[in-house]
C-alpha positions as a Markdown table, in Angstrom:
| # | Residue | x | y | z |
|---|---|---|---|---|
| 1 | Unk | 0.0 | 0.0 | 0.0 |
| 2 | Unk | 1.2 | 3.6 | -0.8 |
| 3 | Unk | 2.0 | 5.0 | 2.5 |
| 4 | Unk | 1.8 | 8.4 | 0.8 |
| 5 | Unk | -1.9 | 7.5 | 0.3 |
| 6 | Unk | -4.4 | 10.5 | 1.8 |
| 7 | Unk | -7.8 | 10.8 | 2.6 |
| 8 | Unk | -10.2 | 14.1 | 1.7 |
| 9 | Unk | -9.7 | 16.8 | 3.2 |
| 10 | Unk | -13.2 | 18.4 | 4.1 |
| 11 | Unk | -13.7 | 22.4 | 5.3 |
| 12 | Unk | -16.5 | 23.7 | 7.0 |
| 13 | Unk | -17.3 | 27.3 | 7.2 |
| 14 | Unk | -20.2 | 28.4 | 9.6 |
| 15 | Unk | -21.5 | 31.5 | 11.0 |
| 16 | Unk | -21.1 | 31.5 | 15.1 |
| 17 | Unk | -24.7 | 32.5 | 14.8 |
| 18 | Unk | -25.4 | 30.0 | 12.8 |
| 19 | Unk | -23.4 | 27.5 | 15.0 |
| 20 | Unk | -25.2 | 28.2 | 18.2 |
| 21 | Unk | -28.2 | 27.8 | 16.5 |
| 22 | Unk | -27.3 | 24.4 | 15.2 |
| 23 | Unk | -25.9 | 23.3 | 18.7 |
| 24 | Unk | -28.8 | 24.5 | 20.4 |
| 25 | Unk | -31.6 | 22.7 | 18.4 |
| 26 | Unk | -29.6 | 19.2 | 17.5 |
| 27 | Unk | -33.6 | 17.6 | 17.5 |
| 28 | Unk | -34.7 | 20.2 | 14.8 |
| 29 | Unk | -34.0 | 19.0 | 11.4 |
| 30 | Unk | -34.0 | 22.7 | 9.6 |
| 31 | Unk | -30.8 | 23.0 | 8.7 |
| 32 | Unk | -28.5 | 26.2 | 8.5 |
| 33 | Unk | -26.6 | 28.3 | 6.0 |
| 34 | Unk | -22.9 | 27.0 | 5.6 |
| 35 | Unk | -20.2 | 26.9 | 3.2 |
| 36 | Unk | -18.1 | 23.7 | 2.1 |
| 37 | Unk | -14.6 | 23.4 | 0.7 |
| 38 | Unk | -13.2 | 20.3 | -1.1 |
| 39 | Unk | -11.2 | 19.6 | -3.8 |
| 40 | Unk | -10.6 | 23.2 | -4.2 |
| 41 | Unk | -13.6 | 24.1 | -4.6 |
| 42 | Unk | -16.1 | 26.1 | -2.5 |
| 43 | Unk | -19.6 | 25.2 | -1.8 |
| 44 | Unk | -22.6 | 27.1 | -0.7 |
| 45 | Unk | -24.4 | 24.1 | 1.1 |
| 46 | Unk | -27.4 | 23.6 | 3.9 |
| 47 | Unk | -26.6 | 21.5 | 7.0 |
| 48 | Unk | -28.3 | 19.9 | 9.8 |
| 49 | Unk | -27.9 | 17.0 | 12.1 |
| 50 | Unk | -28.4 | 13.5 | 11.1 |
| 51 | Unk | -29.5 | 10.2 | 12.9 |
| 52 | Unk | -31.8 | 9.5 | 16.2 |
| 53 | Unk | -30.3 | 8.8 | 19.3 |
| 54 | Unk | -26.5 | 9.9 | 17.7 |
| 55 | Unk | -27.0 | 13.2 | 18.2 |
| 56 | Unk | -26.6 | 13.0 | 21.6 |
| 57 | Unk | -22.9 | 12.2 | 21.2 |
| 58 | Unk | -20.5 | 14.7 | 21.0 |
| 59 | Unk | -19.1 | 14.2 | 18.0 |
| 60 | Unk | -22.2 | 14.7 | 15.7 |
| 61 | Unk | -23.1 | 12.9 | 12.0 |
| 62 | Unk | -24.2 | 15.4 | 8.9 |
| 63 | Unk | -26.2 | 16.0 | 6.6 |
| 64 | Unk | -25.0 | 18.0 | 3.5 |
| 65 | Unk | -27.3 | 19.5 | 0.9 |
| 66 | Unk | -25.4 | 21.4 | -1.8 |
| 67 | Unk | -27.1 | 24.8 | -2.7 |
| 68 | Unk | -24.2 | 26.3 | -5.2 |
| 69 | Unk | -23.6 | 24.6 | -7.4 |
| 70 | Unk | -26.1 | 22.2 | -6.8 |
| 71 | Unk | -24.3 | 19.0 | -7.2 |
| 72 | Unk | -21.2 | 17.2 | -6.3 |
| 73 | Unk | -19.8 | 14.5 | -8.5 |
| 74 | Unk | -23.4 | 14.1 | -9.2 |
| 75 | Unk | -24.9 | 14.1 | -5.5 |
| 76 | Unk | -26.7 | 17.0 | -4.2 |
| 77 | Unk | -27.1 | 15.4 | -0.8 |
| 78 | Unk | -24.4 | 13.3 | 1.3 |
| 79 | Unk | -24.1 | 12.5 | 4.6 |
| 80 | Unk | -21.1 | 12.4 | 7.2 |
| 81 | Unk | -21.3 | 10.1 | 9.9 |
| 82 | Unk | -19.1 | 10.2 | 12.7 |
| 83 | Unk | -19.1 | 6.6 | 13.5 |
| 84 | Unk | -18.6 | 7.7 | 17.1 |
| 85 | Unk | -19.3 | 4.0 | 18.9 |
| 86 | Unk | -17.4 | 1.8 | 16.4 |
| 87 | Unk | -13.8 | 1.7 | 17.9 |
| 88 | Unk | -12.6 | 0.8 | 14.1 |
| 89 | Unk | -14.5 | 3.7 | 12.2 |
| 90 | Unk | -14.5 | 0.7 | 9.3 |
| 91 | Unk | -17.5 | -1.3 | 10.2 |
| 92 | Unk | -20.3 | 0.7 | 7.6 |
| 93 | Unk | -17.8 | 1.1 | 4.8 |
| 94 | Unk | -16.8 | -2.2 | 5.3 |
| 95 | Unk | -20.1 | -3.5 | 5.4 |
| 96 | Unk | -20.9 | -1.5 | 2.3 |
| 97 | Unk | -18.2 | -3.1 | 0.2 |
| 98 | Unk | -18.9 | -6.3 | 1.3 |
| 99 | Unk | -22.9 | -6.2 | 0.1 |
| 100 | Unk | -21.6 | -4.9 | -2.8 |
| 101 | Unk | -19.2 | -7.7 | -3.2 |
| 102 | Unk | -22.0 | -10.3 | -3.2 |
| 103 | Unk | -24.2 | -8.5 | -5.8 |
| 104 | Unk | -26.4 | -6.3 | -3.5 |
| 105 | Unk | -27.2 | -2.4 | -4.0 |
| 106 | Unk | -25.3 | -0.6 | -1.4 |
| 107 | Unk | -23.9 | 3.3 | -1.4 |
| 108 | Unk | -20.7 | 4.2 | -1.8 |
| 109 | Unk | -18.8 | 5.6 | 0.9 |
| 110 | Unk | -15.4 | 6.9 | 1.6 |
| 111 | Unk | -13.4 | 8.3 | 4.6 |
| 112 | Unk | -13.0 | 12.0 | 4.8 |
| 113 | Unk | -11.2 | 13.9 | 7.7 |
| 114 | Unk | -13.3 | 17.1 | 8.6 |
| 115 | Unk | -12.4 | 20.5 | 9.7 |
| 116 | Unk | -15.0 | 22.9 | 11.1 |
| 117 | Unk | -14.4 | 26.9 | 11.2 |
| 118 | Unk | -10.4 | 25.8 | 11.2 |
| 119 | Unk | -10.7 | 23.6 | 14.1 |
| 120 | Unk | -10.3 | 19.5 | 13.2 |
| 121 | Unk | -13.5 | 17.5 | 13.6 |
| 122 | Unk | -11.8 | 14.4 | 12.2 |
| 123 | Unk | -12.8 | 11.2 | 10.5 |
| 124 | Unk | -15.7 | 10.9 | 9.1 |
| 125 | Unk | -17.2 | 8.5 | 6.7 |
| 126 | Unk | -18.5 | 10.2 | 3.9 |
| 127 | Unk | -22.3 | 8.1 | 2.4 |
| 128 | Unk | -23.8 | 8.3 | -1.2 |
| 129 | Unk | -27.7 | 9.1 | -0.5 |
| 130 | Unk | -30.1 | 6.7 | -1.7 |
| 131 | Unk | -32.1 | 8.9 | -4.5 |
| 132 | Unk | -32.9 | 9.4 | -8.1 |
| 133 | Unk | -29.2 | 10.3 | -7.9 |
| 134 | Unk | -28.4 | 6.5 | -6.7 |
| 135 | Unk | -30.2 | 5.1 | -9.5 |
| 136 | Unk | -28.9 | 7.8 | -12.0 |
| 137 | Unk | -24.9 | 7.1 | -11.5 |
| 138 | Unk | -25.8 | 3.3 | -11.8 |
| 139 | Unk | -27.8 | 3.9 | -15.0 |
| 140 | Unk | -30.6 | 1.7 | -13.2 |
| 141 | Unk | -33.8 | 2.0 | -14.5 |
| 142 | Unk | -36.5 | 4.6 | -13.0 |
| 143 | Unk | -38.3 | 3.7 | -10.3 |
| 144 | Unk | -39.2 | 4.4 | -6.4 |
| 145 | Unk | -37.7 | 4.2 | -3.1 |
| 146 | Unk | -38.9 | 3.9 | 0.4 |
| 147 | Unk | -36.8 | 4.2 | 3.4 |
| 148 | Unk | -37.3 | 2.3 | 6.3 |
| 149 | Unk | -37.8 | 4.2 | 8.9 |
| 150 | Unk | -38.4 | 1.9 | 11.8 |
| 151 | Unk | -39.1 | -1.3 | 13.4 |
| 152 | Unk | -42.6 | -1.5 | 11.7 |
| 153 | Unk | -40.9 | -2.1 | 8.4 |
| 154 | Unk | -41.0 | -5.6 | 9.0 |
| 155 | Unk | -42.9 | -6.4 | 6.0 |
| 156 | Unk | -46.2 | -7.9 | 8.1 |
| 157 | Unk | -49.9 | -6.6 | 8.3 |
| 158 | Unk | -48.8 | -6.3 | 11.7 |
| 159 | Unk | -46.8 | -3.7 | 14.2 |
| 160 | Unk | -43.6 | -4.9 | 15.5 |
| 161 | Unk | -43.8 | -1.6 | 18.0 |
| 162 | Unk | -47.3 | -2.1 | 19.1 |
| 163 | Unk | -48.3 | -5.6 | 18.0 |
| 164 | Unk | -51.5 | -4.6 | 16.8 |
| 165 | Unk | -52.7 | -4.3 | 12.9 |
| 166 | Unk | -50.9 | -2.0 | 10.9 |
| 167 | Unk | -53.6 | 0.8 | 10.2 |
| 168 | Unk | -51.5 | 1.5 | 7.2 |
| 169 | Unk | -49.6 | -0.8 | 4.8 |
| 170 | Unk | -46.9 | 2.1 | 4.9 |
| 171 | Unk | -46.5 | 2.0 | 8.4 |
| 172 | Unk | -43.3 | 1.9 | 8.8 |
| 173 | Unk | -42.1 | 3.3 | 5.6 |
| 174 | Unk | -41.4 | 6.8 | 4.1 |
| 175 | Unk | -41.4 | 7.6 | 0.0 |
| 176 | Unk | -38.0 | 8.7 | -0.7 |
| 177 | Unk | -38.3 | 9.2 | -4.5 |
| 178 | Unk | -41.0 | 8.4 | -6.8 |
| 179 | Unk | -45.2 | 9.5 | -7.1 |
| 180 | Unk | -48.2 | 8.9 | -5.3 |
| 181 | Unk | -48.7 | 6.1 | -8.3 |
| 182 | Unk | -46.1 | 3.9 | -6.6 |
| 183 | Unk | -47.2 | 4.2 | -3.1 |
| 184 | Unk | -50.2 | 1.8 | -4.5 |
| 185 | Unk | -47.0 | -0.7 | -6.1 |
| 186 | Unk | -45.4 | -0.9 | -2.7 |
| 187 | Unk | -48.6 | -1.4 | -0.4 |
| 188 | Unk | -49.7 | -4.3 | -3.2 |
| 189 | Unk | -46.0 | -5.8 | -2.5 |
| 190 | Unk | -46.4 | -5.7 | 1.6 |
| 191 | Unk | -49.9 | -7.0 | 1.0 |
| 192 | Unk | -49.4 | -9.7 | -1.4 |
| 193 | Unk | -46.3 | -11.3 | 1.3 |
| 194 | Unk | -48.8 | -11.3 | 3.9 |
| 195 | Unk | -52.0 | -12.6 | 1.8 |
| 196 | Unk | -50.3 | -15.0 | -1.0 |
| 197 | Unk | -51.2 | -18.6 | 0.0 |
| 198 | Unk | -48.4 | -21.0 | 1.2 |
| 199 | Unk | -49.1 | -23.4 | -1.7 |
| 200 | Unk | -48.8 | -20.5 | -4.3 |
| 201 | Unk | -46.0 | -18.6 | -2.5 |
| 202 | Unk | -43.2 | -19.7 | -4.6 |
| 203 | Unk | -44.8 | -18.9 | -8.0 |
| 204 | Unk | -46.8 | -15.7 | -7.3 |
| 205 | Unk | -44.1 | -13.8 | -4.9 |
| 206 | Unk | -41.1 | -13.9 | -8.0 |
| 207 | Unk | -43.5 | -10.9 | -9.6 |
| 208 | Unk | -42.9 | -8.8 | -6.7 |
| 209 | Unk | -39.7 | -9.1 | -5.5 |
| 210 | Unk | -36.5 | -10.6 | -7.0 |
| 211 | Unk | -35.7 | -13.1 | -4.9 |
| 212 | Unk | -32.1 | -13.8 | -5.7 |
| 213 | Unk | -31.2 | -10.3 | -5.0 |
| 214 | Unk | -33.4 | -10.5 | -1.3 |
| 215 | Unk | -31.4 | -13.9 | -0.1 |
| 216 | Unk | -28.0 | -12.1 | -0.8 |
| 217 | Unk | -29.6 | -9.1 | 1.3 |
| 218 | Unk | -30.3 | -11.3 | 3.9 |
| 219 | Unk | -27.0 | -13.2 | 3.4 |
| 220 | Unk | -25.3 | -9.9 | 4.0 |
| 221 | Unk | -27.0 | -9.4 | 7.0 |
| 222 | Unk | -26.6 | -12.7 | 8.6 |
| 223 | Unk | -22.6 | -12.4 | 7.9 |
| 224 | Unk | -22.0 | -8.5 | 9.0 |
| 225 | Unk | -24.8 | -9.5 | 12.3 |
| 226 | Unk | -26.7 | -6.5 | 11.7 |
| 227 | Unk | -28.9 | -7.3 | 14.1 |
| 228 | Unk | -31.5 | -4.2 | 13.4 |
| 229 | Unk | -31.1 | -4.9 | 9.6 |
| 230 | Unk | -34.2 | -7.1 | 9.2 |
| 231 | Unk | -36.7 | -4.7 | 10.0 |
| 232 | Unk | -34.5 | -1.4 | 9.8 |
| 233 | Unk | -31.9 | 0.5 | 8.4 |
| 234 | Unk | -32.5 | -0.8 | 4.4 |
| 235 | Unk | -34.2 | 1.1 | 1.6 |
| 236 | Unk | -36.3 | -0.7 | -1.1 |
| 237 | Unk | -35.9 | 0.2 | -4.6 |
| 238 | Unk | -38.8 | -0.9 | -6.9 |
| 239 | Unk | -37.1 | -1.0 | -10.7 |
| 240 | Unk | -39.5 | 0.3 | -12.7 |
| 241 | Unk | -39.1 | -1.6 | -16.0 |
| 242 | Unk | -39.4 | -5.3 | -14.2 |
| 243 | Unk | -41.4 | -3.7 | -11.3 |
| 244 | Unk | -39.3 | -6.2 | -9.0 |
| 245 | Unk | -38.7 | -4.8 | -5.2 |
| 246 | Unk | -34.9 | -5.2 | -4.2 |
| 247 | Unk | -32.9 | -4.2 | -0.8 |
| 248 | Unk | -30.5 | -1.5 | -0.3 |
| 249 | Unk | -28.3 | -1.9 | 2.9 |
| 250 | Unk | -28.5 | 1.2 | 5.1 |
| 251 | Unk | -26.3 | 2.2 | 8.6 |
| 252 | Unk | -24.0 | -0.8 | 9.4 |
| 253 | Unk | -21.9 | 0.6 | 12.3 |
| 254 | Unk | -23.5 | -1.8 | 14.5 |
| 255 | Unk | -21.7 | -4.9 | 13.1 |
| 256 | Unk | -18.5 | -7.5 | 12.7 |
| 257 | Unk | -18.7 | -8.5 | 16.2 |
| 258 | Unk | -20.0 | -5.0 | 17.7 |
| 259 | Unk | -23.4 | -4.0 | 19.1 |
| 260 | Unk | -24.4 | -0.4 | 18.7 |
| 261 | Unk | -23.1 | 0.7 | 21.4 |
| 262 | Unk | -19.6 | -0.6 | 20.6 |
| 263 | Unk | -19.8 | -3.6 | 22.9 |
| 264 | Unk | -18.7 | -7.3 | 21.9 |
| 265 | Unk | -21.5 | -9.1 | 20.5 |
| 266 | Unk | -21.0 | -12.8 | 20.5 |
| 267 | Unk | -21.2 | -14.5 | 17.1 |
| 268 | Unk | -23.7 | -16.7 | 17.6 |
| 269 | Unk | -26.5 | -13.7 | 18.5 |
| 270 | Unk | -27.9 | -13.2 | 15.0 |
| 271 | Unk | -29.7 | -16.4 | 14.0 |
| 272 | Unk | -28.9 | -18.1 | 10.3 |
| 273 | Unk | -32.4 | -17.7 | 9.6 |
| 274 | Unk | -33.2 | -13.9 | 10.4 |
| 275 | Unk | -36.6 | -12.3 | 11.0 |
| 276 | Unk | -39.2 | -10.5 | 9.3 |
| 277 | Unk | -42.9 | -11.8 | 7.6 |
| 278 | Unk | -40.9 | -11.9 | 4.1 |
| 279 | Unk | -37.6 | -13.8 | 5.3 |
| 280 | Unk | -40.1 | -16.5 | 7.0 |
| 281 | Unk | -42.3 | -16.6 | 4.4 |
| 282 | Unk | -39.7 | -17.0 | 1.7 |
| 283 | Unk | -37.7 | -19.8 | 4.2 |
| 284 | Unk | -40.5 | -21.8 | 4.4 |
| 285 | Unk | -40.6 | -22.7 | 0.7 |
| 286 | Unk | -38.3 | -25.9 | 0.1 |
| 287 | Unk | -36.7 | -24.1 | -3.2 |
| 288 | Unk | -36.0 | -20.6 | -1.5 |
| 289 | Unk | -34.5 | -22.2 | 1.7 |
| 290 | Unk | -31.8 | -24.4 | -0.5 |
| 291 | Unk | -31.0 | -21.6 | -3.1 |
| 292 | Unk | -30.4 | -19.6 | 0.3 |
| 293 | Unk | -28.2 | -22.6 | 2.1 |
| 294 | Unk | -26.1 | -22.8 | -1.4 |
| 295 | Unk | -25.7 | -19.4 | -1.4 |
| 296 | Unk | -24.4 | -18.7 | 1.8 |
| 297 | Unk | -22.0 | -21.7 | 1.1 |
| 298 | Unk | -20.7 | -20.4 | -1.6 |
| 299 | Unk | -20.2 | -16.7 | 0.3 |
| 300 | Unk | -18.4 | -18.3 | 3.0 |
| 301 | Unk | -16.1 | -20.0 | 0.2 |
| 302 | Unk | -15.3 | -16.7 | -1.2 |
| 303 | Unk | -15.5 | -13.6 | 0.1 |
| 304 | Unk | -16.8 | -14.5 | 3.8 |
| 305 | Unk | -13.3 | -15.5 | 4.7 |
| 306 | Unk | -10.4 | -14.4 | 6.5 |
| 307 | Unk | -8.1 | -14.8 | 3.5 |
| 308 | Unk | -10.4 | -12.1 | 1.7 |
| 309 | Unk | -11.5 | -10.0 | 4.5 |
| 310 | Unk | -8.1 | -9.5 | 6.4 |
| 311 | Unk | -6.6 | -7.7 | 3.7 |
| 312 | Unk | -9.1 | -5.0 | 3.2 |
| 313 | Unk | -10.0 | -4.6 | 6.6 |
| 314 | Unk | -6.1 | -3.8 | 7.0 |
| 315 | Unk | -6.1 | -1.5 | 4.3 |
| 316 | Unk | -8.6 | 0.8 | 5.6 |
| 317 | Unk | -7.3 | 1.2 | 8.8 |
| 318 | Unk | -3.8 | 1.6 | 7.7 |
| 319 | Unk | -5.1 | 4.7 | 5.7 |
| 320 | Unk | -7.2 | 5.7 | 8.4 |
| 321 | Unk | -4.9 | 5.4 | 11.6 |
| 322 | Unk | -2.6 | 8.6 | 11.1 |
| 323 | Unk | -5.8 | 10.9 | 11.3 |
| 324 | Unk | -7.8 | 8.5 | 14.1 |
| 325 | Unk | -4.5 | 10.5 | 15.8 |
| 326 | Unk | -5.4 | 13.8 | 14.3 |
| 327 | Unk | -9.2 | 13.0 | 15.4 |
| 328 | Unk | -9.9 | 15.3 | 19.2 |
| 329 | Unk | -12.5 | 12.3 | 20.0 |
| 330 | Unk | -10.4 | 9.2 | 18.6 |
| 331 | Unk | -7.0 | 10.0 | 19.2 |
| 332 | Unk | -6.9 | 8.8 | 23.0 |
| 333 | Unk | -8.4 | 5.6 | 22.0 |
| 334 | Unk | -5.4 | 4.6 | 19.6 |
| 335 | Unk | -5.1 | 1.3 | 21.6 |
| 336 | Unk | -8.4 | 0.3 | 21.0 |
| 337 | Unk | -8.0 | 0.9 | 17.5 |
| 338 | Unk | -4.8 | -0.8 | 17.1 |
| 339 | Unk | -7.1 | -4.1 | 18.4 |
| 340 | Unk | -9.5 | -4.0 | 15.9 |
| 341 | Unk | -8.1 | -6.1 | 13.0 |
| 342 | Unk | -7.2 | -8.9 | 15.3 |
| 343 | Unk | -11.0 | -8.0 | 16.8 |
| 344 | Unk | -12.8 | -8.3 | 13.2 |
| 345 | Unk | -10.6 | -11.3 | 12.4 |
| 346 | Unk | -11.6 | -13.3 | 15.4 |
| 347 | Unk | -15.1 | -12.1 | 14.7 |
| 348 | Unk | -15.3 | -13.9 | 10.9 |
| 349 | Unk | -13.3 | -17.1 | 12.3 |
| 350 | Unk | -16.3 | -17.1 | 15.0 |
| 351 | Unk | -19.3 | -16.1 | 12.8 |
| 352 | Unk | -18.1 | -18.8 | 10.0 |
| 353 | Unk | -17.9 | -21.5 | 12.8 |
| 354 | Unk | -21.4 | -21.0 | 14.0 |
| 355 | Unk | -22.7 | -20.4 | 10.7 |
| 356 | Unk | -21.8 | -24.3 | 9.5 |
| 357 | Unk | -22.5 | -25.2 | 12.3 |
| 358 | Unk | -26.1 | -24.2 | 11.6 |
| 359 | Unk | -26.4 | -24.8 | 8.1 |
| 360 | Unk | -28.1 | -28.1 | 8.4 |
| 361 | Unk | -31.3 | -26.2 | 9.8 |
| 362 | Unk | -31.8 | -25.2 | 6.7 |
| 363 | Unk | -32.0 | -28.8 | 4.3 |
């Protein structure tokens, strides 16, 4: 690896004014006037606050709108995430790579060290939005997609938060892109995995959702332990020429051994099998199941392996490690960090044990 290599350097200009309003509202979502240097180049951009319970901590995640000009390298909105309980400041970006190495959807993302008014605010990772832009830069065909937004976006009738009948089919959901025409397409898809019968499930469900690409979702899950990531913290894009729903991972700091608040979480916690109404539904057909077991065979023969993982886990934090000591709310846990490729190692050694250990549950 080039030792010379460097990350993005990111500037942030913002009125004191401006500041204390930001600081004093962090629950507001209106964002505030600010300006944006990178790659030489000066941005008048909108910011506010990003996440739930994250804003809380003291180093905050952002979100960047860009006002003038209104687009960077084809993005008019990113987001910074500060990645402040993951000890490696990897885990999303290597989760990322990783869906995307096993055929799933998944933004792009990148490490950036962040200064704010001259003062350093240090790593952050740097997320591609899931929008018309998404789509665009992948020339994928038009289409919708709906974030999910909480634990009711567990693809059931029913509330996961409430346990009572959903009193929308959208519960759960928000339209990020698309028309009040494709709110009815998705609330046919949520109702159809609930109402299909067992004995038709296998031939009616393929017009709704392509399946090949939802077991690799799920695969991704089960191999990164995202526990959340069954009914949380994806987006569903429906392509609009097949009209097929497909799973785009979102906020994956909570994995490789981790829990979201940064703690060890053992490797046999996530079960093979998941959760969710569609997972079950689409387990329980003899044909899915095995095209699932084969698939997550063949994963842990290729890329779900210390041989391929160790190196690029290795290469991120070697480019990341001289600013984790630039970083004010990093650089006196440069121990910890140190730890985490023998951490994330030990973690897939783990994970593949229990996972073959389990793989007869699903002949």
């Amino acid at each position: 690896m080039d030792k010379a290599e460097k990350i993005p350097q990111y500037k942030l200009f913002i009125k004191p004014s401006d500041l204390r309003e930001l600081e004093w509202t962090i629950w507001i979502d209106d964002p505030i006037p600010a300006q944006l240097t990178l790659d030489r180049k000066r941005f008048d951009i909108d910011l506010s606050y990003r996440g739930s319970h994250i804003r809380d901590f003291s180093k905050k995640s952002y979100q960047i709108s860009f006002h003038k000009p209104t687009k960077y390298k084809g993005a008019n909105l990113i987001h910074l995430n500060a990645e402040f309980k993951d000890p490696s400041l990897i885990r999303n970006k290597l989760s990322f790579d990783f869906f995307s190495e096993i055929g799933v959807l998944a933004p792009q993302s990148r490490h950036i060290f962040l200064t704010q008014n001259g003062k350093a605010e240090g790593i952050y990772l740097e997320i591609e939005s899931v929008d018309e832009n998404f789509l665009k830069k992948r020339n994928l065909p038009n289409g919708s997609i709906f974030y999910a937004v909480d634990g009711d976006a567990n693809f059931s009738l029913m509330s996961d938060l409430d346990k009572e009948t959903k009193k929308s089919l959208e519960l759960g959901y928000e339209r990020k892109y698309g028309t009040r025409a494709d709110d009815h397409y998705f609330q046919e898809f949520i109702y159809k995995i609930n109402t299909i019968p067992q004995r038709e499930f296998s031939r009616k469900i393929p017009k709704y959702v392509d399946v090949d690409k939802y077991l690799r979702w799920l695969a991704g899950i089960i191999f990164t332990s995202n526990y959340d990531g069954f009914v949380h913290n994806y987006a569903l894009y429906r392509n609009g020429d097949n009209g097929l729903f497909e799973v785009i991972p979102w906020d994956y700091d909570a994995t490789w051994g981790r829990d979201v608040n940064g703690k060890l979480m053992e490797a046999n916690y996530v079960p093979i099998d998941g959760y969710n109404t569609l997972t079950a539904r689409l387990l329980a057909v003899d044909g899915f199941r095995k095209q699932y077991q084969r698939l997550l065979i063949d994963i842990m023969n290729h890329q779900f392996t210390v041989e391929f993982m160790k190196p690029k886990v290795e290469k991120l934090l070697t480019l990341i490690r001289p600013y984790v000591l630039q970083d004010p709310y990093k650089k006196q846990h440069i121990n910890d960090f140190d730890l985490e490729l023998g951490f994330i190692t030990k973690y897939i050694q783990e994970r593949r044990k229990y996972l073959y250990g389990k793989l007869a549950k699903l002949n």
